[in-house]
PQR file of N, CA, C, O and H, with PARSE charges and radii, in Angstrom:
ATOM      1  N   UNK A   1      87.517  87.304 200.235 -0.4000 1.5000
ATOM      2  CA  UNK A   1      87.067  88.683 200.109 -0.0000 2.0000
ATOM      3  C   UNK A   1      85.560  88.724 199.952  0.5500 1.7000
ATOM      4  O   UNK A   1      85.172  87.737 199.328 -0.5500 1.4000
ATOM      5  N   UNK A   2      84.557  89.567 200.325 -0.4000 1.5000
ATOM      6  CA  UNK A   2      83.549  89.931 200.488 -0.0000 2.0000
ATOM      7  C   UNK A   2      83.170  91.309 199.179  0.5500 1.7000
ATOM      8  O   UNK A   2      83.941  92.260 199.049 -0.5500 1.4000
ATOM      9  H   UNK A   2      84.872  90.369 200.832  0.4000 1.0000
ATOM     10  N   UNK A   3      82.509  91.233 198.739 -0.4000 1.5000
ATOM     11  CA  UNK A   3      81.833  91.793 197.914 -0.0000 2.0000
ATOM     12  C   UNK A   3      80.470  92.731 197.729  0.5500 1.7000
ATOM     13  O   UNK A   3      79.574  91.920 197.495 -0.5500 1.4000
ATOM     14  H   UNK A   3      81.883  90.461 198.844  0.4000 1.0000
ATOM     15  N   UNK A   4      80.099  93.614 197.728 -0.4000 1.5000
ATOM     16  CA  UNK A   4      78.583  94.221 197.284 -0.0000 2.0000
ATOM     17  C   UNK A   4      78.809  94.675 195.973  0.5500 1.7000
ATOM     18  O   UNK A   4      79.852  94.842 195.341 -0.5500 1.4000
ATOM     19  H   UNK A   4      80.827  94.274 197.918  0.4000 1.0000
ATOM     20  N   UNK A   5      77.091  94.917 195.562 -0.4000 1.5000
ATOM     21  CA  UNK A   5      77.155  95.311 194.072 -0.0000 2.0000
ATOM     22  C   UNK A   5      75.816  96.049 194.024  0.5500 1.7000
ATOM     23  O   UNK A   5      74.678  95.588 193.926 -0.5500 1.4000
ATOM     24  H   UNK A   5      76.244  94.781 196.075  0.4000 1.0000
ATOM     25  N   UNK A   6      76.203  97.198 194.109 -0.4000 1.5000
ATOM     26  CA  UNK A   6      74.569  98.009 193.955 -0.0000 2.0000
ATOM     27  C   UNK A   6      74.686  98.897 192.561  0.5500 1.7000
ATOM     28  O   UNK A   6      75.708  99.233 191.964 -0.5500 1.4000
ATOM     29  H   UNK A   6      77.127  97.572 194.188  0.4000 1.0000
ATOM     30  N   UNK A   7      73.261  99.174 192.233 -0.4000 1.5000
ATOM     31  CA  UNK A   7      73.221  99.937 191.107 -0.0000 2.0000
ATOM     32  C   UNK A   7      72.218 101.373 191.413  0.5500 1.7000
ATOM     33  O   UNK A   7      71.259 101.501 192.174 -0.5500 1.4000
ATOM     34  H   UNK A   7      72.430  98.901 192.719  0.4000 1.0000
ATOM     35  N   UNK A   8      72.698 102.095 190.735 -0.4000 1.5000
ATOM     36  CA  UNK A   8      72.135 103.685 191.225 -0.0000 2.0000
ATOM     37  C   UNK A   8      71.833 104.210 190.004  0.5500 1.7000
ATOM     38  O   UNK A   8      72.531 103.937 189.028 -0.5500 1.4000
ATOM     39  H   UNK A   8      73.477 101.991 190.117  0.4000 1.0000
ATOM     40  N   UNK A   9      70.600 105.143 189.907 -0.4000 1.5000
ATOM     41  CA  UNK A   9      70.225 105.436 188.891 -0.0000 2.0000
ATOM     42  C   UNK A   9      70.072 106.546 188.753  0.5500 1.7000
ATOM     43  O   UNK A   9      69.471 107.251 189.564 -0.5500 1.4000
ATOM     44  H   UNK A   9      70.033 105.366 190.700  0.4000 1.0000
ATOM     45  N   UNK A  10      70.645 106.992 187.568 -0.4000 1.5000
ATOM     46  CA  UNK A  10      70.802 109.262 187.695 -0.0000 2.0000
ATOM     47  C   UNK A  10      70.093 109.463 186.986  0.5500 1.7000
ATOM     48  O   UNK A  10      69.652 108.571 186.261 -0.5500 1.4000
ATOM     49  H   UNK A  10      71.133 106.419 186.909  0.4000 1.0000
ATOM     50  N   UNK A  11      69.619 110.964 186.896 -0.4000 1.5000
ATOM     51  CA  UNK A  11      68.358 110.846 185.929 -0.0000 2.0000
ATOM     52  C   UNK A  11      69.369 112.828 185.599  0.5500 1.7000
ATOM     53  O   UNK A  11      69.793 113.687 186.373 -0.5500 1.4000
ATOM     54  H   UNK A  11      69.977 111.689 187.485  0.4000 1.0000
ATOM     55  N   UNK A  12      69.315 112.662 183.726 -0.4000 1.5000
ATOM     56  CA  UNK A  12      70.258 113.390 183.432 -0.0000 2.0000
ATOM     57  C   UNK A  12      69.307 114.859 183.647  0.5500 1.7000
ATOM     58  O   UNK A  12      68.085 114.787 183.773 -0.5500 1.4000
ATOM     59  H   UNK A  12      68.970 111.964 183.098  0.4000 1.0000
ATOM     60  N   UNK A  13      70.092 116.258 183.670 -0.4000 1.5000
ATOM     61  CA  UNK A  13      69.419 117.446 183.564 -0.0000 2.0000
ATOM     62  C   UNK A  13      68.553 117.688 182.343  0.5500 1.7000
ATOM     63  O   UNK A  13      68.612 117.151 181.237 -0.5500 1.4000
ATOM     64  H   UNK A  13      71.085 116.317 183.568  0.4000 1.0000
ATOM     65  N   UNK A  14      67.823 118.520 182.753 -0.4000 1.5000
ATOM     66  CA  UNK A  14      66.437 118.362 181.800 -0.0000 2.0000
ATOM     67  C   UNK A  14      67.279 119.622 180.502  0.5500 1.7000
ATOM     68  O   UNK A  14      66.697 119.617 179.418 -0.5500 1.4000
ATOM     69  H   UNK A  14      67.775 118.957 183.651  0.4000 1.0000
ATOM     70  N   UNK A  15      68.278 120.412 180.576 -0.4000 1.5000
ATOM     71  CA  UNK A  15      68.831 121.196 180.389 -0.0000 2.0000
ATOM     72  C   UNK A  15      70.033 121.556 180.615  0.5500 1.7000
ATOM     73  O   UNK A  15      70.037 122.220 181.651 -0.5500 1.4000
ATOM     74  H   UNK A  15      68.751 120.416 181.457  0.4000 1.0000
ATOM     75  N   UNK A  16      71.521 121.419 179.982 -0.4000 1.5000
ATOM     76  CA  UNK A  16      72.289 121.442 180.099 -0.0000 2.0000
ATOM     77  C   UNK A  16      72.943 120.370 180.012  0.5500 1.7000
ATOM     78  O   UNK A  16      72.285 119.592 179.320 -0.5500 1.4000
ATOM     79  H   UNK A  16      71.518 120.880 179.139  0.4000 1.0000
ATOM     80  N   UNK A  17      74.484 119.627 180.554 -0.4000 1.5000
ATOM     81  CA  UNK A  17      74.762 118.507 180.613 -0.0000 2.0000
ATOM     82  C   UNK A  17      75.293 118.008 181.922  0.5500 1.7000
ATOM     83  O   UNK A  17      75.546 118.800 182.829 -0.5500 1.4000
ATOM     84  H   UNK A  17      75.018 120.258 181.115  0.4000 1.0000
ATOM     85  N   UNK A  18      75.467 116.720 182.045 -0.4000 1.5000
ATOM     86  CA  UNK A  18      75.596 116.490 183.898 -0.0000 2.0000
ATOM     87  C   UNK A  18      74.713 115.377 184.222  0.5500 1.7000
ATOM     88  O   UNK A  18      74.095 114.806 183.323 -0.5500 1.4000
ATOM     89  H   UNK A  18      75.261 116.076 181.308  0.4000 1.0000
ATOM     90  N   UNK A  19      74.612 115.035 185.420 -0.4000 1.5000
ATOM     91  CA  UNK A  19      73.118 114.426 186.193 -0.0000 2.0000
ATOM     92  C   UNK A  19      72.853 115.613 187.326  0.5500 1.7000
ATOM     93  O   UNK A  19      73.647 116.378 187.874 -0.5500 1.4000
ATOM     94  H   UNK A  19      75.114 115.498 186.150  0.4000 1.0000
ATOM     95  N   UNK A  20      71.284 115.442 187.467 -0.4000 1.5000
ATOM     96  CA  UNK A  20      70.912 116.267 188.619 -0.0000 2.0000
ATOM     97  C   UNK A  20      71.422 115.726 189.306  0.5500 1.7000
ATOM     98  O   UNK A  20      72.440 116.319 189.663 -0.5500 1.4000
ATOM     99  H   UNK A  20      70.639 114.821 187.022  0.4000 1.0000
ATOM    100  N   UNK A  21      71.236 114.523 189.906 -0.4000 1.5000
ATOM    101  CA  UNK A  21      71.272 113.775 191.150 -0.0000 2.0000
ATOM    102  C   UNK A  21      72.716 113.293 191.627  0.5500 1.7000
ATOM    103  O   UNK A  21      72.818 112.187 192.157 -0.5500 1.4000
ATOM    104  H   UNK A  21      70.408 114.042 189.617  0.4000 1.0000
ATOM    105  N   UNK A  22      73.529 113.885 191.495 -0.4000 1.5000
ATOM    106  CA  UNK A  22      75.088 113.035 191.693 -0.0000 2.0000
ATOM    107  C   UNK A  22      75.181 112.834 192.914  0.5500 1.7000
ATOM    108  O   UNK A  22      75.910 111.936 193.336 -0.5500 1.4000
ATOM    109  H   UNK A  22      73.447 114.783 191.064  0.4000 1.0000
ATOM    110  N   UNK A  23      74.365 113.734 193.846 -0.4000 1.5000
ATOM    111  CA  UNK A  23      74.462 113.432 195.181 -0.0000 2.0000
ATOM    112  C   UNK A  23      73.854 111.903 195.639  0.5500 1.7000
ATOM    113  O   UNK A  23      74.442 111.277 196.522 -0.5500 1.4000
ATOM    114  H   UNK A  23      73.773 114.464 193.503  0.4000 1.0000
ATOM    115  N   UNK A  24      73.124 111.568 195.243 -0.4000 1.5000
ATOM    116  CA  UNK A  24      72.555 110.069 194.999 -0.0000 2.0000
ATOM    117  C   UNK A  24      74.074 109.418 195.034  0.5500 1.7000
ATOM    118  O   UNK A  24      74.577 109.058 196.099 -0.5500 1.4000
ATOM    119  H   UNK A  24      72.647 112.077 194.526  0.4000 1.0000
ATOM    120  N   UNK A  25      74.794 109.295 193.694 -0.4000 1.5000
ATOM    121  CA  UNK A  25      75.875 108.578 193.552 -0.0000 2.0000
ATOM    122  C   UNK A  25      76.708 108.632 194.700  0.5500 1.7000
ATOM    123  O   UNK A  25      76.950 107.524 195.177 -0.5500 1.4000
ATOM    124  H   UNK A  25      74.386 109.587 192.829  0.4000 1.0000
ATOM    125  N   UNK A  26      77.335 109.835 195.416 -0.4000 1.5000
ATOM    126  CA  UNK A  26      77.581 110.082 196.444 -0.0000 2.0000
ATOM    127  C   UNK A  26      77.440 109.415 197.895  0.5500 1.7000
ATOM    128  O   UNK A  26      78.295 108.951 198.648 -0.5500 1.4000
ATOM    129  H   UNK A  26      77.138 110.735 195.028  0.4000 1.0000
ATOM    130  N   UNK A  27      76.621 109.487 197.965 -0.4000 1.5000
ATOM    131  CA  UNK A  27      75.959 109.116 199.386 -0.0000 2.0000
ATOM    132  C   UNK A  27      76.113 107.514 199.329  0.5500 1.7000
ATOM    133  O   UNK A  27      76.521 106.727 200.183 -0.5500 1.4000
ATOM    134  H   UNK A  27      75.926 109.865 197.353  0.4000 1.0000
ATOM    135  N   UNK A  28      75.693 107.335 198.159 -0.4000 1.5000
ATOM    136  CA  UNK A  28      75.768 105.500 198.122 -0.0000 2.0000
ATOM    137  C   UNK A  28      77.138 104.797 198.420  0.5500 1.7000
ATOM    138  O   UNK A  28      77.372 103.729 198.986 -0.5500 1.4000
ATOM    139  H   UNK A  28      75.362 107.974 197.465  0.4000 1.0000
ATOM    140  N   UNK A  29      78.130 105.915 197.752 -0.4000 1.5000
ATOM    141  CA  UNK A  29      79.621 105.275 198.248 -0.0000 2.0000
ATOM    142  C   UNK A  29      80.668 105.601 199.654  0.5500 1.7000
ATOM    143  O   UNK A  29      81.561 105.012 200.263 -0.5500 1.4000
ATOM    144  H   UNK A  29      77.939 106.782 197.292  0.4000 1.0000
ATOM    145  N   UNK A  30      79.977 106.857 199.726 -0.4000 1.5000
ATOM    146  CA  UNK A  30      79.761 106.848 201.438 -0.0000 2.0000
ATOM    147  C   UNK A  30      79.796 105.744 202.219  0.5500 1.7000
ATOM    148  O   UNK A  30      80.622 104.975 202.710 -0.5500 1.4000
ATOM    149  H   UNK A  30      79.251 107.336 199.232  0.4000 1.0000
ATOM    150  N   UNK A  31      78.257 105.973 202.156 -0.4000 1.5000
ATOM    151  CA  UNK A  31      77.558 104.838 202.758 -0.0000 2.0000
ATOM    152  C   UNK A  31      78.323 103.374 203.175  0.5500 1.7000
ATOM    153  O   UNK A  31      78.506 102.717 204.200 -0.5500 1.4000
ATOM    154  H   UNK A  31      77.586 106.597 201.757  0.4000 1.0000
ATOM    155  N   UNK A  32      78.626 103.291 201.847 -0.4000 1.5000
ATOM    156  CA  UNK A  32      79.140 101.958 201.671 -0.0000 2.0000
ATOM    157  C   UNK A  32      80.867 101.895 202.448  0.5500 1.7000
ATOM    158  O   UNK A  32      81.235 100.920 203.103 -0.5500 1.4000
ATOM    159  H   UNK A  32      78.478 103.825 201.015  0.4000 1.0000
ATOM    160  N   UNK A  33      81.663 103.013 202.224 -0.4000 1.5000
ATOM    161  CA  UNK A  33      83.035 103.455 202.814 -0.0000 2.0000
ATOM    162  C   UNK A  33      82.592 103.446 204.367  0.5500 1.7000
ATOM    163  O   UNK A  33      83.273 102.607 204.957 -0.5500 1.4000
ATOM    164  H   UNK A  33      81.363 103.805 201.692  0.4000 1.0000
ATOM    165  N   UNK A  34      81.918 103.925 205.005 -0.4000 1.5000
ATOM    166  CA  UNK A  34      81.761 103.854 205.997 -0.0000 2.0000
ATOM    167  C   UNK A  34      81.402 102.533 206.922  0.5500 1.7000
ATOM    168  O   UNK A  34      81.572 102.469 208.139 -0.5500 1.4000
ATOM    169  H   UNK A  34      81.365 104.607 204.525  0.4000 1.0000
ATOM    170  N   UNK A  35      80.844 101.444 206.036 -0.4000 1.5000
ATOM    171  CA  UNK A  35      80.850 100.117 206.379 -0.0000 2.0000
ATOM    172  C   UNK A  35      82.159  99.926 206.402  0.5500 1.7000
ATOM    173  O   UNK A  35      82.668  99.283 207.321 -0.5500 1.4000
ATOM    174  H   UNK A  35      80.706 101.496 205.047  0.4000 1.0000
ATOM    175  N   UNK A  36      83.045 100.561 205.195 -0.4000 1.5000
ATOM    176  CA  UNK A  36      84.172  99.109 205.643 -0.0000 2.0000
ATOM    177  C   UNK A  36      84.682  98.753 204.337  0.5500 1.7000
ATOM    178  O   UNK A  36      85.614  97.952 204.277 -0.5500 1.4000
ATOM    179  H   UNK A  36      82.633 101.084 204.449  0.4000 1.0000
ATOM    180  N   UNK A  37      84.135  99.299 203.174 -0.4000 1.5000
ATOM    181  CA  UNK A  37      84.027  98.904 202.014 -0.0000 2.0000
ATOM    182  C   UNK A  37      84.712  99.901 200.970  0.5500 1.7000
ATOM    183  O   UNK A  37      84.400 101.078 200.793 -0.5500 1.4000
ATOM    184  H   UNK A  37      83.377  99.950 203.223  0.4000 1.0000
ATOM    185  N   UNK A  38      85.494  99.335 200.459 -0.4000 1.5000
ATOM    186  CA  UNK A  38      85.762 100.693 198.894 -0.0000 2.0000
ATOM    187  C   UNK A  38      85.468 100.208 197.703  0.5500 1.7000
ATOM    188  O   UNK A  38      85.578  99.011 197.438 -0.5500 1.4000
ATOM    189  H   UNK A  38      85.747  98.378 200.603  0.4000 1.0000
ATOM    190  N   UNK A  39      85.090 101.044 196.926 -0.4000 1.5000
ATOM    191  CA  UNK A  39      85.011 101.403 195.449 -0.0000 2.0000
ATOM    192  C   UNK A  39      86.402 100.540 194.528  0.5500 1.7000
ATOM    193  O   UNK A  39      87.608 100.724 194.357 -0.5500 1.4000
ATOM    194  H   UNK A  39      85.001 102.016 197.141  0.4000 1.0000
ATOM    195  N   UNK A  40      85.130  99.324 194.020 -0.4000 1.5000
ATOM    196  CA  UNK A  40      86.234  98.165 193.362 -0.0000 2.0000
ATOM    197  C   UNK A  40      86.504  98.967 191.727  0.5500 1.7000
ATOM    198  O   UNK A  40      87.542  99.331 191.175 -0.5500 1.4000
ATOM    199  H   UNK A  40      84.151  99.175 194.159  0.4000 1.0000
ATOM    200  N   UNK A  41      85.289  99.015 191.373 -0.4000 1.5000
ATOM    201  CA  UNK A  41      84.566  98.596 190.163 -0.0000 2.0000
ATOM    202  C   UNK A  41      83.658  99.390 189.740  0.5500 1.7000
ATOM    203  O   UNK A  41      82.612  98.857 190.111 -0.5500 1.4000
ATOM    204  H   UNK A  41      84.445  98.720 191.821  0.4000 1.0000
ATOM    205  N   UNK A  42      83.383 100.408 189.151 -0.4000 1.5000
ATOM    206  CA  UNK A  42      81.793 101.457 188.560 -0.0000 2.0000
ATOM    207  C   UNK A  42      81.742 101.214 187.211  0.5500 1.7000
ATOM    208  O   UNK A  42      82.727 101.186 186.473 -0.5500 1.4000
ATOM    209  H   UNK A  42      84.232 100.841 188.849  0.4000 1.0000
ATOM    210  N   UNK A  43      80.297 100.992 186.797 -0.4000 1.5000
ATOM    211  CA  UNK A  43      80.356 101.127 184.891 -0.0000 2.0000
ATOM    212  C   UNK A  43      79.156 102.194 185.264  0.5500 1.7000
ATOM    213  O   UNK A  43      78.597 102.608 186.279 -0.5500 1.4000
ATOM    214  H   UNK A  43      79.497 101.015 187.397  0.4000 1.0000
ATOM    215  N   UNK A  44      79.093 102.394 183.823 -0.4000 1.5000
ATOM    216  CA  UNK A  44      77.428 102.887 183.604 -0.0000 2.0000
ATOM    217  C   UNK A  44      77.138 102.396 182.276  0.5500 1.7000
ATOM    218  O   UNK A  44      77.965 101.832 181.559 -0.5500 1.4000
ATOM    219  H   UNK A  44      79.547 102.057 182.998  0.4000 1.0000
ATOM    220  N   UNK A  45      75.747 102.667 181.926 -0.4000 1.5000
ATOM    221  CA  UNK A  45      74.931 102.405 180.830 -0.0000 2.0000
ATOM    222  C   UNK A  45      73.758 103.487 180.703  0.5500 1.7000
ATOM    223  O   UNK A  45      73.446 104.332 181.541 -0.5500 1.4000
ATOM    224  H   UNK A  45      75.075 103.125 182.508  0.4000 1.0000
ATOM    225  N   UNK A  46      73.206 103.261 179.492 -0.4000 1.5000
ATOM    226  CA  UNK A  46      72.410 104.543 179.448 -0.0000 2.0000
ATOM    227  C   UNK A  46      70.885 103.423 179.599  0.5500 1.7000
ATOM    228  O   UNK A  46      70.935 102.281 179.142 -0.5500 1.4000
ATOM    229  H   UNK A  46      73.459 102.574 178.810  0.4000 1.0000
ATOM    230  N   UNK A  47      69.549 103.989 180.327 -0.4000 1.5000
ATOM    231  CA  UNK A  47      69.128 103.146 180.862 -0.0000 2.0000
ATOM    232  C   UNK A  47      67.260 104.051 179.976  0.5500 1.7000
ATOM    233  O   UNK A  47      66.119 103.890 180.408 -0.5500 1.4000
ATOM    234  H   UNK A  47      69.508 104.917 180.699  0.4000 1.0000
ATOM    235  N   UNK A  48      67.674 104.865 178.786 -0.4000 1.5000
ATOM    236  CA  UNK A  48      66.728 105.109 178.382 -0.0000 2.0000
ATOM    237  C   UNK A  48      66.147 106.486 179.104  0.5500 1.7000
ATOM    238  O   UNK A  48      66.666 107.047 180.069 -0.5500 1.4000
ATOM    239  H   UNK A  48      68.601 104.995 178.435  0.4000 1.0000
ATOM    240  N   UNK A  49      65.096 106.843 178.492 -0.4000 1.5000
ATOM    241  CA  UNK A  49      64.592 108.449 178.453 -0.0000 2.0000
ATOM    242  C   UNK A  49      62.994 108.153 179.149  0.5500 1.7000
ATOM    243  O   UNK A  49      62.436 107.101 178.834 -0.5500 1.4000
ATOM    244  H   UNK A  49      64.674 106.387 177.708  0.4000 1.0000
ATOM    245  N   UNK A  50      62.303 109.110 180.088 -0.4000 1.5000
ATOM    246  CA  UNK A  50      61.432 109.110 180.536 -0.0000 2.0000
ATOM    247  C   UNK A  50      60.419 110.208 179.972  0.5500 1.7000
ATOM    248  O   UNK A  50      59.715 110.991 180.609 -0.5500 1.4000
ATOM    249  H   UNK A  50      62.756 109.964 180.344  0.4000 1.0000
ATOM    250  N   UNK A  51      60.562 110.024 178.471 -0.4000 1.5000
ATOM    251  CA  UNK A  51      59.876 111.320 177.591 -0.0000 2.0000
ATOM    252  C   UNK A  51      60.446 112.585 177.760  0.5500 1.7000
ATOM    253  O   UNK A  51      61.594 112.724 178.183 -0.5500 1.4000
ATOM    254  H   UNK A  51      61.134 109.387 177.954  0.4000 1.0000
ATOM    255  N   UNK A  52      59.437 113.872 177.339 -0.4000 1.5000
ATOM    256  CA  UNK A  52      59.222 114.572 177.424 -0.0000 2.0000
ATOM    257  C   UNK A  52      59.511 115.117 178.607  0.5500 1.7000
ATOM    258  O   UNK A  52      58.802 114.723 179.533 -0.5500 1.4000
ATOM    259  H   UNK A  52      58.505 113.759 176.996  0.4000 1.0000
ATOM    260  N   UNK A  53      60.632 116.186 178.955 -0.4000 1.5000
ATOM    261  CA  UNK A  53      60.630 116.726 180.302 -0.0000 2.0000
ATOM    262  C   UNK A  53      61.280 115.736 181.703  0.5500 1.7000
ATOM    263  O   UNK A  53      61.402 116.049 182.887 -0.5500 1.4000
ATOM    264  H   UNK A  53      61.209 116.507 178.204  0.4000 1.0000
ATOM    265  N   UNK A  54      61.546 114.699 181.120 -0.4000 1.5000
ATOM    266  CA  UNK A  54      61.865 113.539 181.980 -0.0000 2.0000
ATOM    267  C   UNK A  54      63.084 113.499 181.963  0.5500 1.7000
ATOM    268  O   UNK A  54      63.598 113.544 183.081 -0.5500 1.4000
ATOM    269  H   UNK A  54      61.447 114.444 180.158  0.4000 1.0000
ATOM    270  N   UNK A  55      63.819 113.425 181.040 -0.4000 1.5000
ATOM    271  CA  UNK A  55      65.671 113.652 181.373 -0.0000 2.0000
ATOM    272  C   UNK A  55      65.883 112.272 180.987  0.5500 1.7000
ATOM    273  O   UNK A  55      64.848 111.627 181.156 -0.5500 1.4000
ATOM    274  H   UNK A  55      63.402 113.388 180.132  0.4000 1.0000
ATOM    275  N   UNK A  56      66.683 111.693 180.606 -0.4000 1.5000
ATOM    276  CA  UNK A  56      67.714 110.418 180.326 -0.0000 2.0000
ATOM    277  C   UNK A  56      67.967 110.061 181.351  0.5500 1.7000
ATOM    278  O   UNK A  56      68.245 110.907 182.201 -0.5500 1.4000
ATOM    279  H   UNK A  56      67.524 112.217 180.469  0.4000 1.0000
ATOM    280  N   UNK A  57      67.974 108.646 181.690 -0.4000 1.5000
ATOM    281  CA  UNK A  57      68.478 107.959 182.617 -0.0000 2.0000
ATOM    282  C   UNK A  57      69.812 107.052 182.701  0.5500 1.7000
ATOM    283  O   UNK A  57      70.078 106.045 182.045 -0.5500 1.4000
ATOM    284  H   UNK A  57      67.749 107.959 181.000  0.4000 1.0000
ATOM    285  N   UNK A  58      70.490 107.628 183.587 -0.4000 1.5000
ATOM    286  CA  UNK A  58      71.790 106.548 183.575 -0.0000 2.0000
ATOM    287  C   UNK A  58      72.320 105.706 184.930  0.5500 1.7000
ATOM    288  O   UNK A  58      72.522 106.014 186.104 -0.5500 1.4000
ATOM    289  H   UNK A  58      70.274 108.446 184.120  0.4000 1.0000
ATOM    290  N   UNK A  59      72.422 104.625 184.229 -0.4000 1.5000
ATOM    291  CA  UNK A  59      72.383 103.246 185.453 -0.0000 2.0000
ATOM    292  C   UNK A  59      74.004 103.636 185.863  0.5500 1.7000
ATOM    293  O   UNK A  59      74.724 104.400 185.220 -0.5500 1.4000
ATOM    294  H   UNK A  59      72.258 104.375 183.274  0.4000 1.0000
ATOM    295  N   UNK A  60      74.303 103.037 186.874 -0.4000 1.5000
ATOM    296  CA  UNK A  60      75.503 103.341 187.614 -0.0000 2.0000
ATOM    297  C   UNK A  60      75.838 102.088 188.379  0.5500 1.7000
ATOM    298  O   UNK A  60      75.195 102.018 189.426 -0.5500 1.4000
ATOM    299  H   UNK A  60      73.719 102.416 187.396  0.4000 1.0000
ATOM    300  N   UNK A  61      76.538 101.222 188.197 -0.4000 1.5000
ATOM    301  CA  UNK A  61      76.371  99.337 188.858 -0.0000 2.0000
ATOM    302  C   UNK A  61      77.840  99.848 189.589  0.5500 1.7000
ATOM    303  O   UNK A  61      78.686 100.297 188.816 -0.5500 1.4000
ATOM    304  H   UNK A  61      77.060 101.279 187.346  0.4000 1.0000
ATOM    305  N   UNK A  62      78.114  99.805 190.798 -0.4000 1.5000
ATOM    306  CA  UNK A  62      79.084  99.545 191.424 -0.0000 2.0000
ATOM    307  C   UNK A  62      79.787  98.208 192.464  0.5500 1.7000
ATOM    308  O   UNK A  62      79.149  97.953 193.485 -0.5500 1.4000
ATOM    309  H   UNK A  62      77.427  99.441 191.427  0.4000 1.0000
ATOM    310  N   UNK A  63      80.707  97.623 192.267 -0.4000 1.5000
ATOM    311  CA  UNK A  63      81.205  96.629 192.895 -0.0000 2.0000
ATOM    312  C   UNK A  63      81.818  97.248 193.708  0.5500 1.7000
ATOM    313  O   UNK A  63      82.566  98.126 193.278 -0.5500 1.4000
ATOM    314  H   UNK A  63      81.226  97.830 191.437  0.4000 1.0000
ATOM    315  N   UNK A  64      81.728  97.021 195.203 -0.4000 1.5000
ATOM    316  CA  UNK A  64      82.500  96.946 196.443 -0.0000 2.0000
ATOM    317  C   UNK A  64      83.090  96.166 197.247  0.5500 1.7000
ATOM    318  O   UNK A  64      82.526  95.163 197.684 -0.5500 1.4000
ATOM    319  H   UNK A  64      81.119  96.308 195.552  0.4000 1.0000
ATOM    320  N   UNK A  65      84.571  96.567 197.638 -0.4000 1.5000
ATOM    321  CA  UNK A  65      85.560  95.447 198.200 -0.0000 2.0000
ATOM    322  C   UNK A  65      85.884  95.516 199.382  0.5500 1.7000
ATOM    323  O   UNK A  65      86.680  96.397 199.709 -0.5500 1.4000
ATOM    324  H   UNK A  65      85.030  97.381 197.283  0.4000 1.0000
ATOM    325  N   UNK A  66      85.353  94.592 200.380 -0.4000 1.5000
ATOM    326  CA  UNK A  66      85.808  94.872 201.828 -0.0000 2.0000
ATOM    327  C   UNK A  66      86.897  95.301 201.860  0.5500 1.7000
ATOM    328  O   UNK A  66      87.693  94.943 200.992 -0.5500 1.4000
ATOM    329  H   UNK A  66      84.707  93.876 200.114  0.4000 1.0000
ATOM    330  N   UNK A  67      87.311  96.272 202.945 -0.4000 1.5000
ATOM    331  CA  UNK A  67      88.448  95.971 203.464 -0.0000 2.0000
ATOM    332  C   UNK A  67      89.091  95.560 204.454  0.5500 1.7000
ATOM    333  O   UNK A  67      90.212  96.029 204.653 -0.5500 1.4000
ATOM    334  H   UNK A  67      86.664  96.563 203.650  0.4000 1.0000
ATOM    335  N   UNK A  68      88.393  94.298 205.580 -0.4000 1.5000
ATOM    336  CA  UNK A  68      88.681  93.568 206.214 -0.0000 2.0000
ATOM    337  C   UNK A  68      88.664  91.835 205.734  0.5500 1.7000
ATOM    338  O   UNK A  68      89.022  90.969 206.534 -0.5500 1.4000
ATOM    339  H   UNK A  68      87.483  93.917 205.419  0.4000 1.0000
TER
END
């Protein structure tokens, strides 16, 4: 079996709760489905704050499993 492992990084709303960016997360597993590949494995972690006005950041590590 064949394997990828990418990590994606959301950056939380400056206001409210959520990530702005989920479309980020999105597209990456797309992406990756469209090779050939599915969604083994997702964690997250919290990857720290970019101050003031910056939003929280959260890491997103995904493992992918061929499916050929």
């Amino acid at each position: 079996m064949q394997y990828v492992v990418l990590q994606v990084i959301l950056k939380e709303k400056l206001w409210g709760t959520g990530s702005g960016n989920l479309t980020s997360l999105e597209s990456t597993i797309n992406a990756q489905a469209a090779k050939g590949y599915r969604l083994h494995t997702i964690t997250t972690s919290s990857s720290g704050s970019k101050g003031l006005g910056g939003g929280d950041r959260i890491q997103a590590t995904m493992v992918f499993e061929s499916l050929t």
